[in-house]
N, C-alpha and C positions, 0 to 999 in steps of 0.2 A: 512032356506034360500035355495033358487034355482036358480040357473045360466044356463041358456042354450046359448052354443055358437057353432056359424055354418061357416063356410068356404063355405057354398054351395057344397059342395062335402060332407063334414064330418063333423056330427053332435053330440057334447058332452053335459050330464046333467051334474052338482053338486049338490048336494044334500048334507046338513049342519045345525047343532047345534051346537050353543056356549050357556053355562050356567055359570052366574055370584053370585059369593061366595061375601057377602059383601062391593058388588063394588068395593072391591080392586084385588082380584082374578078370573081368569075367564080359561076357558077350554071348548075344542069342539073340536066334530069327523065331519069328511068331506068323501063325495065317489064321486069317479070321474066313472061314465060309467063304470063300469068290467075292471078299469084300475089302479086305487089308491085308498089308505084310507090314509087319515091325521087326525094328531093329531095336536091339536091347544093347548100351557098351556102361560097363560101369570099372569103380576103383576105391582101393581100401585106402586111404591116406595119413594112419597112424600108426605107428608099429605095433598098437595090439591089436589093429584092424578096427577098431572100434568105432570110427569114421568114413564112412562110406558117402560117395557121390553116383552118379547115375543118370544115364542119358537116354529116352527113346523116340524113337520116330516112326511115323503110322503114317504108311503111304495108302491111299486110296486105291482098290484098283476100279470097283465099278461104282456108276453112280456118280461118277465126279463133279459134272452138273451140280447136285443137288447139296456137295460139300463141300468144303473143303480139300484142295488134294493133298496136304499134309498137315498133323499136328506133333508137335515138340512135347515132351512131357521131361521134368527135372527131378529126381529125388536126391534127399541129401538125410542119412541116416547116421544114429548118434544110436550106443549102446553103454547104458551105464553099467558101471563095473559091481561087480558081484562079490558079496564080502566073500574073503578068504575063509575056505577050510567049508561053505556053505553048499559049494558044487554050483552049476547050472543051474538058473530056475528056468524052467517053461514058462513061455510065455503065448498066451492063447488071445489070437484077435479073429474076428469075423472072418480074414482074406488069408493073414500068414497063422504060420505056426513054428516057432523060432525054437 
C-alpha cells in the first residue's frame, strides 16, 4: 500500500505491508518519509472473526528531539452480523472501505 499526502507546502509517502496468517492473524511494517517505521500485529478472536484486536507501534527515526521516540496505538473492532440470505453490505467510511 501507498499513501501520499500533501498540505501544498509539505509533501509525505507511506509506504506499507500487511501479511495475513490464516485469516485470523495478521502483521505489517509501514515507513513514513525518513521519519517513522511502524509495526502493525493484530488477531481475530471469535470464530466468525467478527472481533478483532490490534497493536501498533511508531518508532521515530528523525527528529527525535523534538518528539517523542515512540507512540502505541490500540484498536479493537466489532462487526455486526448481517441478516441472512441479505449478502455483504459495503460499508464506506472516509479511511476504510470494508
Amino acid at each position: 500500500m501507498t499513501i501520499v499526502q500533501t498540505d501544498f507546502t509539505k509533501t509525505t509517502a507511506n509506504l506499507g505491508a500487511i501479511a495475513y496468517f490464516k485469516d485470523t492473524m495478521w502483521g505489517g511494517l509501514s515507513f513514513r518519509s525518513s521519519e517513522a517505521a511502524i509495526l502493525m500485529l493484530g488477531y481475530s478472536l471469535l470464530k466468525d472473526k467478527s472481533l478483532k484486536i490490534g497493536y501498533g507501534l511508531d518508532y521515530i527515526i528523525q527528529d527525535q528531539a523534538a518528539k517523542q521516540p515512540t507512540s502505541h496505538e490500540l484498536m479493537l473492532s466489532y462487526e455486526l452480523p448481517v441478516n441472512a440470505g441479505s449478502g455483504k453490505k459495503v460499508v464506506r467510511t472516509p479511511r476504510y472501505r470494508h
